[in-house]
N, C-alpha and C positions, 0 to 999 in steps of 0.2 A: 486272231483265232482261226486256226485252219478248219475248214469240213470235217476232219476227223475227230476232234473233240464236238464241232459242235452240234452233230447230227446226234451223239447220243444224250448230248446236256438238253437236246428238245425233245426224244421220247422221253427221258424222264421227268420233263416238266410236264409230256403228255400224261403218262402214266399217273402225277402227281395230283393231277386236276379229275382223271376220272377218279381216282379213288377218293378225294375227296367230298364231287358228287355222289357217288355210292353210299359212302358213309351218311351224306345228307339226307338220300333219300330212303336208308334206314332207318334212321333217328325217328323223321317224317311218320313211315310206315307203325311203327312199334307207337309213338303217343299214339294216331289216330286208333291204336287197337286198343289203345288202354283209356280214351277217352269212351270207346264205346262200349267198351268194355262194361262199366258201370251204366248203362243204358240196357245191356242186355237180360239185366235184371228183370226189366221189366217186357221185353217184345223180345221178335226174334233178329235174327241177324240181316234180313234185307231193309225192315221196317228201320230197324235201329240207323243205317244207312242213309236211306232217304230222308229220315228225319236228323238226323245232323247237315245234310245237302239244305233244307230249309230253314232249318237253325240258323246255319253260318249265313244264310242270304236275306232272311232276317236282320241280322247281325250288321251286315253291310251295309243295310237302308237304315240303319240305324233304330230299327223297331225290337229294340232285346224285350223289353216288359210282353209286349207281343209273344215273342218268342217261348218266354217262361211260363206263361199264359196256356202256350199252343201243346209244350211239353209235359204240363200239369194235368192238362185236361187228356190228353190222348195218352197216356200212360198212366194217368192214377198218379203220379209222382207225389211227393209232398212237396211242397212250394220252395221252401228252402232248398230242398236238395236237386229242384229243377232249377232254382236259380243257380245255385253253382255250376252243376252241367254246363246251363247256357253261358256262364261267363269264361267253364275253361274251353269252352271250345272257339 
């Protein structure tokens, strides 16, 4: 394989990898609005934020009932529909 084929078979695997990250971090961007989306029901747009930032770290220490608890109480939520929240998030 000479240089001349193979200098542009590697920008287009470049090119092939950023767009793929792009696309990732679309996909990424659009759930996280539409998770909070349903949150904004109830707060506004910074709070809703922060409280999914404590949700998901919650989430990771493995304290979800905590979490549903936390979301119930500080939003008025109703419990079921705070559990849902905390479990799609």
């Amino acid at each position: 394989m000479s240089m001349d084929t193979l200098i542009p078979l590697v920008l287009l695997a470049l090119f092939g990898c950023f767009l793929v990250f792009w696309i990732v971090g679309v996909v990424r961007a659009v759930v996280q609005l539409r998770l909070q989306r349903r949150v904004l029901k109830y707060t506004d747009v910074m709070r809703a934020t922060e409280l999914s930032g404590r949700v998901r770290q919650l989430k990771v220490r493995r304290y979800e009932e905590q979490a549903v608890r936390m979301v119930q109480e500080e939003l008025a939520m109703p419990k079921e529909l705070a559990r849902s929240w905390v479990k799609s998030m």
